[in-house]
C-alpha positions as CSV (number, residue, x, y, z in Angstrom):
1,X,76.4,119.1,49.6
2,X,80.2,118.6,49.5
3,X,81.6,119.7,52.2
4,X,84.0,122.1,50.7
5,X,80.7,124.2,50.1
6,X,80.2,124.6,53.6
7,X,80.7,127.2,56.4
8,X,82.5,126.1,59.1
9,X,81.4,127.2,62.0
10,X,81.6,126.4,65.9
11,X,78.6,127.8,67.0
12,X,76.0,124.7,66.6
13,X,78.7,122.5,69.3
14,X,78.5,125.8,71.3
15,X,74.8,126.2,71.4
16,X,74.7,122.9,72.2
17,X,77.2,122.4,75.5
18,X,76.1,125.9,76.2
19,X,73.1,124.3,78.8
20,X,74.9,121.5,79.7
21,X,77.6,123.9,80.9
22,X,74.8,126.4,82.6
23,X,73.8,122.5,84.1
24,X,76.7,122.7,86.1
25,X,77.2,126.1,87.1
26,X,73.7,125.4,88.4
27,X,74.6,123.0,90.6
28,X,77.6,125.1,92.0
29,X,75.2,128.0,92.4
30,X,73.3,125.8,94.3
31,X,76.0,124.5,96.2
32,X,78.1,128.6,96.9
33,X,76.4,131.1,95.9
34,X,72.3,130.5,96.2
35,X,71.4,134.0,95.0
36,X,73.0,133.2,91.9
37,X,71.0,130.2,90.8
38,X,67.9,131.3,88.9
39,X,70.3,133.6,86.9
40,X,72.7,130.5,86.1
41,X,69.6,128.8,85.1
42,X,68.1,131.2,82.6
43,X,71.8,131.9,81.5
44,X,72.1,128.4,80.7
45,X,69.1,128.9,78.0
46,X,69.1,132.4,76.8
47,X,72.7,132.1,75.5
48,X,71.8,129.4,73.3
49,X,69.2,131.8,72.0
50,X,71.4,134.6,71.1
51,X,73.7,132.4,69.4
52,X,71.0,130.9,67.5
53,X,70.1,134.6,66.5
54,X,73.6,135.2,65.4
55,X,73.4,131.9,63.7
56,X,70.3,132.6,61.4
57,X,71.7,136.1,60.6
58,X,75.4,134.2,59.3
59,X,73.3,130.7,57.8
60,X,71.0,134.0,55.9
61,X,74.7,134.9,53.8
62,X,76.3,132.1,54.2
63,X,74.3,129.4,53.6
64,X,75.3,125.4,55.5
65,X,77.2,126.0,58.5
66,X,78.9,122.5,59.8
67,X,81.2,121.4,62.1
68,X,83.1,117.9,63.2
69,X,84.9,116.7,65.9
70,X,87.0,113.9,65.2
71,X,86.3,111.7,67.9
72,X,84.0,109.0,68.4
73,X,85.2,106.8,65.1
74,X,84.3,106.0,62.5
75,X,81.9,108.8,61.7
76,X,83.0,111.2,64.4
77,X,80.5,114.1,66.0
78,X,79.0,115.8,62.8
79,X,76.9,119.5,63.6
80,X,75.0,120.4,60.4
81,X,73.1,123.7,60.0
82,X,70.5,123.7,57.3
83,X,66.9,125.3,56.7
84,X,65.3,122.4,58.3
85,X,67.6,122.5,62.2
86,X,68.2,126.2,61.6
87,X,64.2,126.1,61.6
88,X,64.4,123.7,65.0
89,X,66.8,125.6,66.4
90,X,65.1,128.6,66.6
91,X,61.7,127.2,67.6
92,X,64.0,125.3,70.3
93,X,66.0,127.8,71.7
94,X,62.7,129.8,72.1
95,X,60.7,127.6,73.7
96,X,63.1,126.4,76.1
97,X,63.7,130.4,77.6
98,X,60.1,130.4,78.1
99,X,59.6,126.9,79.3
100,X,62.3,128.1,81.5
101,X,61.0,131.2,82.7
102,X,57.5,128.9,83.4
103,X,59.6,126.5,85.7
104,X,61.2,129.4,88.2
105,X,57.4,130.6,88.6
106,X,56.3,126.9,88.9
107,X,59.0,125.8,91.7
108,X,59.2,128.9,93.6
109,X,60.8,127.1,96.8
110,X,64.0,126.6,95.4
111,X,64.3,123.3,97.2
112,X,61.4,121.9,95.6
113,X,62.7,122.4,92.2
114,X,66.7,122.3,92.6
115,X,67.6,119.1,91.0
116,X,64.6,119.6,88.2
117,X,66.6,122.5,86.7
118,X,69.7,120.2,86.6
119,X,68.1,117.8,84.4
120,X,66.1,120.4,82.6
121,X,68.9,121.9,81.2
122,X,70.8,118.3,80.7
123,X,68.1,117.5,78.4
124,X,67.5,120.8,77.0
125,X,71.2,120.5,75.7
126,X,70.6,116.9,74.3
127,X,67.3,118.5,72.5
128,X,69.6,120.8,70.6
129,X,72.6,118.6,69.7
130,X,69.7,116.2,67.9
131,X,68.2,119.2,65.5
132,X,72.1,120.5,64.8
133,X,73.3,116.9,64.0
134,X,75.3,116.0,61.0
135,X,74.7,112.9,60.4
136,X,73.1,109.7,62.0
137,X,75.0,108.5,64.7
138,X,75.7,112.1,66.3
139,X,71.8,112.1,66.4
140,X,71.7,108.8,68.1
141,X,74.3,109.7,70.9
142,X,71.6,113.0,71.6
143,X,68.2,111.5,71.0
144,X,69.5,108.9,73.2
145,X,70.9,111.4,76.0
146,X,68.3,113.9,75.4
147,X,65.6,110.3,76.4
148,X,67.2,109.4,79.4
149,X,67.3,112.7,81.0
150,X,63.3,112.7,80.4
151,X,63.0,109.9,82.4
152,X,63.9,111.3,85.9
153,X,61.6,114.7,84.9
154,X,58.8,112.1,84.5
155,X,59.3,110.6,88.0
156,X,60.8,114.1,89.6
157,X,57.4,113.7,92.4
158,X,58.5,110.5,93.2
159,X,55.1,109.6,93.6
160,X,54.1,105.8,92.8
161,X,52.3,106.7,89.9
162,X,54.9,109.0,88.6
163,X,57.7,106.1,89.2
164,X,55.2,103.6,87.6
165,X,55.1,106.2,84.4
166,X,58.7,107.1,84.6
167,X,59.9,103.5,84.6
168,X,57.5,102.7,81.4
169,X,59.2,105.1,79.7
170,X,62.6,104.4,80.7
171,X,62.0,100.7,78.9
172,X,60.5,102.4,75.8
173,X,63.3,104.3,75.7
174,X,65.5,101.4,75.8
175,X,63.7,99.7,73.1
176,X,64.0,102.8,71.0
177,X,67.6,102.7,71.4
178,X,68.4,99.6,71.0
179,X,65.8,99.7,67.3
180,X,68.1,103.2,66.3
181,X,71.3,101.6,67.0
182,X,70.3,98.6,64.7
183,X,69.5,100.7,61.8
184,X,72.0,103.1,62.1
185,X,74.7,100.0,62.1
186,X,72.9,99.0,58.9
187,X,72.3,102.3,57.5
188,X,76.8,102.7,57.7
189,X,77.6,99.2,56.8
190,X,75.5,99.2,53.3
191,X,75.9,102.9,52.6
192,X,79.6,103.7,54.3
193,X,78.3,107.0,55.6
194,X,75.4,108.3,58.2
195,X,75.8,111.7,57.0
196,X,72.6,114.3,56.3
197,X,72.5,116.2,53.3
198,X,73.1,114.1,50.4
199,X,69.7,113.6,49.3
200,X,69.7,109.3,50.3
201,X,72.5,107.3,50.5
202,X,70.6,104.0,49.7
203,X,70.7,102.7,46.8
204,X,69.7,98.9,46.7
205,X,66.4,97.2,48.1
206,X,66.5,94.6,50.5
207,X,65.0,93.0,53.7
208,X,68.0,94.2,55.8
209,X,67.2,97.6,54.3
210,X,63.5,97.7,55.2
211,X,64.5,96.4,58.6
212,X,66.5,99.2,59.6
213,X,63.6,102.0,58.0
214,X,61.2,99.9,60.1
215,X,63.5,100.1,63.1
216,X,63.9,103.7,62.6
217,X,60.4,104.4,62.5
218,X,59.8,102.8,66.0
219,X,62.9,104.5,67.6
220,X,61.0,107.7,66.6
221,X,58.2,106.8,66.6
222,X,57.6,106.2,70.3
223,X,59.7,109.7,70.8
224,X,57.3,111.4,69.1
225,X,54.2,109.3,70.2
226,X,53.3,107.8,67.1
227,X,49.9,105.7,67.1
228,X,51.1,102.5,68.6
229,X,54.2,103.6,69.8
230,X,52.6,106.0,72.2
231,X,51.6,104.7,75.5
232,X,54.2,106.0,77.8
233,X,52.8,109.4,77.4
234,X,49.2,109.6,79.0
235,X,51.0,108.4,82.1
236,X,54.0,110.3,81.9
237,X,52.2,113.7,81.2
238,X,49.6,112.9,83.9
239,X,52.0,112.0,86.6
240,X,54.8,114.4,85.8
241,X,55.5,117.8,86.7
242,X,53.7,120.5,84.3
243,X,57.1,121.6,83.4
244,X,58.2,118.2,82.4
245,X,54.9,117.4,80.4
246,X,54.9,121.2,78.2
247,X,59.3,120.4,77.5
248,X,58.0,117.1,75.9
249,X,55.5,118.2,74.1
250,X,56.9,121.6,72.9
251,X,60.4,120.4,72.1
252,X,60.8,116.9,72.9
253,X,58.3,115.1,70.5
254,X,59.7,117.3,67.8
255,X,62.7,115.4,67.7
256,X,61.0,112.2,66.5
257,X,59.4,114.2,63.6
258,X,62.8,115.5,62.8
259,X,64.4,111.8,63.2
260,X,61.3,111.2,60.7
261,X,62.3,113.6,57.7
262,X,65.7,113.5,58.1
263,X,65.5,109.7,57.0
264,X,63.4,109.7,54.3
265,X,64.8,112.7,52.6
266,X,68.7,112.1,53.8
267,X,68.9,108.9,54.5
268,X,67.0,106.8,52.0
269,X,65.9,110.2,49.3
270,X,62.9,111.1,48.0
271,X,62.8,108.8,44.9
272,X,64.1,106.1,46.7
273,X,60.9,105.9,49.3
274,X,58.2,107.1,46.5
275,X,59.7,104.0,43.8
276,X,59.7,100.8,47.4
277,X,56.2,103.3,48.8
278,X,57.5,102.5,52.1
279,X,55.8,106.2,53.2
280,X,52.5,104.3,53.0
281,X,52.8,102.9,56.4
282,X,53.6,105.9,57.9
283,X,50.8,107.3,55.9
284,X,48.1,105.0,57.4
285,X,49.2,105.7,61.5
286,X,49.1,109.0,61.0
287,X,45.5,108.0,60.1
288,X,44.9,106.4,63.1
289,X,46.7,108.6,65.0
290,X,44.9,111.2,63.9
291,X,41.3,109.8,64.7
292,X,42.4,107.7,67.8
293,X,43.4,110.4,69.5
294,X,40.9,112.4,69.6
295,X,38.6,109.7,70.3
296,X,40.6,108.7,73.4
297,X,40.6,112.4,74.5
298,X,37.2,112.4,74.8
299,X,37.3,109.4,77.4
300,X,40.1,111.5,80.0
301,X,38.8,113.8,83.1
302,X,42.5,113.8,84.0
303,X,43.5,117.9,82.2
304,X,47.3,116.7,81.6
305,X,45.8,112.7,80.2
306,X,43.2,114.5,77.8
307,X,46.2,116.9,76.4
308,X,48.5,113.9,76.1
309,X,45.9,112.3,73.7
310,X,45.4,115.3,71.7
311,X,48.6,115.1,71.2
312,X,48.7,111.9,69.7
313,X,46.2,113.4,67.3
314,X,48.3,116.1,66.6
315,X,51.5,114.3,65.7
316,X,49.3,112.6,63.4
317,X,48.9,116.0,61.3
318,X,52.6,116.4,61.4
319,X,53.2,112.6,60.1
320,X,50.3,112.7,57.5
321,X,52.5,116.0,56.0
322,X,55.7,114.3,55.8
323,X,54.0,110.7,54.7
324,X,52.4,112.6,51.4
325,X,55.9,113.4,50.0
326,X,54.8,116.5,48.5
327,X,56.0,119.9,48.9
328,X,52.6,121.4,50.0
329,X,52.1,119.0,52.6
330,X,55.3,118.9,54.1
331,X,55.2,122.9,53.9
332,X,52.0,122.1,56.4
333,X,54.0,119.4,58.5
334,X,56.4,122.0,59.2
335,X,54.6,124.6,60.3
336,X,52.2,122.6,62.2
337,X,55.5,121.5,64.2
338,X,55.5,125.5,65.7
339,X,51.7,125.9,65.7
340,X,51.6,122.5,67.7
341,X,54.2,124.1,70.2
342,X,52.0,127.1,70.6
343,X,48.8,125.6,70.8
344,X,50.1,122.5,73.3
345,X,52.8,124.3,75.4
346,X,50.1,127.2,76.2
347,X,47.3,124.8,77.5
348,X,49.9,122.4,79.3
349,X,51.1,125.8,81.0
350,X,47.6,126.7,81.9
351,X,47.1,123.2,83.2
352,X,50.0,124.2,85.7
353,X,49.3,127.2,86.9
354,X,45.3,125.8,87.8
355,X,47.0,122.8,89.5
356,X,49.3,125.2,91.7
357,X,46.9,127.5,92.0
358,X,43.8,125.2,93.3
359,X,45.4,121.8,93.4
360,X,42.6,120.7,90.7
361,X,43.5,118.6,87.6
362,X,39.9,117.1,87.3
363,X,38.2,118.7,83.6
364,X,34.9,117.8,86.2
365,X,36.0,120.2,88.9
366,X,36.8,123.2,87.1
367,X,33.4,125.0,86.7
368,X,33.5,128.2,87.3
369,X,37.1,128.8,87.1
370,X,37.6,131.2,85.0
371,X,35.7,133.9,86.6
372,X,38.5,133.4,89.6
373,X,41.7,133.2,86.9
374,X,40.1,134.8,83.7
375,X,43.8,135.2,81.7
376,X,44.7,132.0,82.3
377,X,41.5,130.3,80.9
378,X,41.2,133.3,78.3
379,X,45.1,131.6,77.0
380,X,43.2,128.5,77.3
381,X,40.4,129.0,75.1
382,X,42.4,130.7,72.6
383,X,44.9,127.9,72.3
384,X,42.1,125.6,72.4
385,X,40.1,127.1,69.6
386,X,43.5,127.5,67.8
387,X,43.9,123.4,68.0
388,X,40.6,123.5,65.6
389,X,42.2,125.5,63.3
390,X,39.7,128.1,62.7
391,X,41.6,131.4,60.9
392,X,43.4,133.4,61.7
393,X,45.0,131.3,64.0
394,X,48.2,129.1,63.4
395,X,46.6,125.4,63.1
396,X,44.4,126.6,60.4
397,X,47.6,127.2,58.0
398,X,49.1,124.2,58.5
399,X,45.7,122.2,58.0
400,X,45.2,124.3,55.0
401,X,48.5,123.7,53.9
402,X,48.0,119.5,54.9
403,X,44.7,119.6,52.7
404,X,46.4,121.2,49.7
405,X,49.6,118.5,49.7
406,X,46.8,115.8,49.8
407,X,44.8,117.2,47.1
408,X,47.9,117.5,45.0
409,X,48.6,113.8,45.4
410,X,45.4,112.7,44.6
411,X,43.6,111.9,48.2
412,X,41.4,114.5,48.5
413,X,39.5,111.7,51.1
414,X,42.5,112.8,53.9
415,X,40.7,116.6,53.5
416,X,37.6,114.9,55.1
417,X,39.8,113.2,58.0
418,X,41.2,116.3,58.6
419,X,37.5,118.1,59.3
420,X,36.5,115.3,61.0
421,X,39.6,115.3,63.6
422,X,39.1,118.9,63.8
423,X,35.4,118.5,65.0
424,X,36.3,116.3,67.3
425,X,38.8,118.4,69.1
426,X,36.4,121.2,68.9
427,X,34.0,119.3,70.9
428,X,36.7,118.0,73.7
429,X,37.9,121.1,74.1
430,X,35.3,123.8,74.1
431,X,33.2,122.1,76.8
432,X,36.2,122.7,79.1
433,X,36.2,126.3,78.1
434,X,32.4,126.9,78.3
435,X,32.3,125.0,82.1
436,X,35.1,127.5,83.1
437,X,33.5,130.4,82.1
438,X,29.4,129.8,82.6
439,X,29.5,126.9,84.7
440,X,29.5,128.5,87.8
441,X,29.3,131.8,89.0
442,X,29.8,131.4,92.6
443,X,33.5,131.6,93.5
444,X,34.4,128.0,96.2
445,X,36.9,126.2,97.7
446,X,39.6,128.9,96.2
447,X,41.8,130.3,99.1
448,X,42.1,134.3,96.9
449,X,45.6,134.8,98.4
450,X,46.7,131.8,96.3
451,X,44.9,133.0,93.3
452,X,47.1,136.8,93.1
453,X,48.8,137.6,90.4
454,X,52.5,135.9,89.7
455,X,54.2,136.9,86.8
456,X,56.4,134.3,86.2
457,X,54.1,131.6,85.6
458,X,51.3,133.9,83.7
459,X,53.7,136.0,81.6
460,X,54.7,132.5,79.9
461,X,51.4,131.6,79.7
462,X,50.5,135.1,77.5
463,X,53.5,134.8,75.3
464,X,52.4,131.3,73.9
465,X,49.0,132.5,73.6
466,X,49.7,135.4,71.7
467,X,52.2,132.9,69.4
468,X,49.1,130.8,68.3
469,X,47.7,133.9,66.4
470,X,50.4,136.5,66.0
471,X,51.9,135.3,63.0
472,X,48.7,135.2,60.6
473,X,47.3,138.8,61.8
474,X,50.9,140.4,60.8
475,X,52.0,141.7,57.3
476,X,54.9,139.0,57.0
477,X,54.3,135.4,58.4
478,X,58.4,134.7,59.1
479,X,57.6,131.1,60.6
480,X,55.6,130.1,56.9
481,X,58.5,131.5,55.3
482,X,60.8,129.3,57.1
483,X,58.6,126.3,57.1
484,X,58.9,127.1,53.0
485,X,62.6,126.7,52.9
486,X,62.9,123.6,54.6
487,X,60.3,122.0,51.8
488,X,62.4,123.7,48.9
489,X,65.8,122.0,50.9
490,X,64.1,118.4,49.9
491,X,61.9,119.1,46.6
């Protein structure tokens, strides 16, 4: 879209310094005024949300809102608000008050916890520059920021295993960057531009060409733990704090899916990938993906280790969805990206509040705990059964959506790899929800004052529980809708 035909508009640069700035008011909270610091924190996140409101409500009449600063040469910072990061944004901006909320509940000793919220809202900010970039390198500079602020939430217990899984992402993360920076040097010397929204810029086909797709497909790839890129995050979810494990996989593995559709459908177009079928390799690891992690899931006693590989599994929906270059299945990807949040951040959330509420994280020791925190597990199950995708909850759309794209292309095999992947996370989760529940009916080891009611970690909890059904059971399903117009923006 020339950009004549746009809307300019500040508000994407503002939504984006917005936590960065509530960062460091944070910090002199923390520093002055100490009463003052849990409302500088959830400032620093429900801003962004009102401005995102505002946002959809001016994008709705006035279609692509951009924004550049000339600095930064040659291509200068470039914020771009279209269906597919107005979509983000809102899922985003969200996620990270709630996530937020979670986090106060979850460090209520505001020593424990003082430098976390720093970083939280650090990377928070570098989450929402990436979904409302212009073009390329603006998403570089924030994936990269947005990386390296994960890395000290990883190692935040300063434990040896959590420095062991912290430093293991730190080097993916520095061969991610150095793979992006390649291809996004190539992408601007072949091209002369990094800039979304033209529907590809490539035009020729060559190895140096191929190079930088394959370079971008590892950069994002191990962001959004693609089957074989994904082996920083069993550790990293098992040895970080809960907090740090549901901001990943809520938010932070959604920008590697976003890094993933904004180059094939703005960098190199449509046509351009389905004539050089370069979507075929994404295609098969999100196979794999898929079916690996569910099998792996089955193998982890560890809560947080067995989520992290459903995950894997779960990004593999996502991928297949964008990899069949339809508009059904992408329609699926899409909304699979918010039913995935749901699903994941509600059981990671759960995971937290049984680990600060019996020191547990052992699937083998929960027996019988759900008769001493019935809501919590009651989330869990319902999030769990929602990761089957069994109507009406959210999974089941997406799935149903992922079946019809691949029907439509002429795979109908992929409908039986989704069943299959689904029967297998029926049968790694369930258990976990039946031992909880009927495993024991004797309440042990469970001091009760620890176990009282605290609404700052449950209310969380509740909210993304109700999100992973809400939707389907109401007259008009606004996140299908959305998850519509970002597949009519690239078909």
């Amino acid at each position: 879209m020339p950009q004549a035909d746009l809307t300019i508009s500040i508000i994407p640069a503002l939504i984006v310094l917005s936590p960065l700035l509530g960062a460091g008011l944070t910090f002199l909270a923390d520093r002055y005024q100490s009463r003052l610091r849990n409302a500088t924190v959830i400032a620093g996140v429900l801003i962004p949300l009102l401005m995102t409101a505002y946002m959809y409500m001016v994008f709705q009449h006035q279609g692509v809102l951009y924004f550049k600063l000339n600095i930064l040469p040659p291509t200068g910072l470039e914020f771009r608000v279209d269906s597919l990061s107005m979509y983000m944004t809102l899922l985003f901006t969200f996620f990270a008050l709630v996530i937020t909320v979670y986090t106060l509940g979850y460090y209520r000793d505001k020593e424990d916890g003082k430098v976390f919220f720093y970083i939280l809202l650090l990377a928070l900010g570098g989450c929402f520059g990436v979904v409302l970039s212009g073009n390329m390198f603006t998403f570089f500079l924030f994936f990269e920021f947005m990386s390296l602020m994960f890395f000290p939430m990883v190692a935040y217990k300063s434990t040896p295993e959590s420095s062991a899984a912290g430093l293991k992402f730190f080097y993916m993360t520095i061969i991610a960057g150095v793979a992006m920076f390649w291809a996004v040097v190539v992408t601007y010397l072949d091209t002369g531009s990094t800039s979304f929204g033209a529907g590809g810029l490539f035009t020729s086909v060559s190895p140096l060409i191929f190079s930088a797709f394959i370079c971008y497909l590892i950069a994002l790839g191990i962001k959004s733990a693609m089957i074989p890129l994904h082996i920083w995050m069993a550790d990293a979810y098992a040895a970080a704090p809960t907090p740090a494990a549901t901001v990943s996989s809520a938010i932070m593995l959604k920008t590697g899916i976003v890094g993933i559709i904004r180059v094939i459908h703005d960098l190199y177009g449509l046509s351009y990938i389905q004539d050089v079928g370069w979507n075929n390799i994404l295609l098969v690891l999100a196979i794999i993906g898929m079916l690996y992690g569910s099998v792996c899931a089955f193998a982890q006693d560890d809560l947080n280790r067995r989520l992290a590989y459903s995950g894997v599994a779960q990004i593999g929906y996502i991928l297949l969805g964008i990899s069949l270059l339809n508009e059904l299945a992408l329609v699926g990807a899409v909304y699979h990206i918010m039913a995935h949040a749901f699903m994941k951040g509600s059981l990671f959330l759960c995971a937290g509040v049984i680990y600060v509420n019996t020191g547990k994280t052992k699937i083998s020791e929960m027996q019988g705990i759900g008769l001493q925190m019935p809501i919590i597990m009651l989330c869990f199950t319902i999030a769990a059964v929602s990761s089957v995708g069994i109507p009406p909850l959210n999974l089941f759309v997406s799935k149903w959506h992922l079946g019809l794209g691949a029907f439509e292309v002429g795979m109908p095999w992929v409908i039986a790899v989704l069943i299959t992947s689904s029967l297998l996370n029926a049968s790694y989760y369930f258990p976990i929800s039946i031992n909880a529940f009927l495993g024991c009916r004797e309440l042990k080891n469970i001091e009760r004052k620890r176990l009282r009611f605290q609404p700052l970690r449950i209310i969380p909890v509740i909210i993304l529980a109700l999100g992973a059904f809400i939707f389907t059971i109401a007259p008009f399903n606004w996140p299908l809708d959305l998850a519509r117009n970002v597949a009519q923006l690239f078909f």
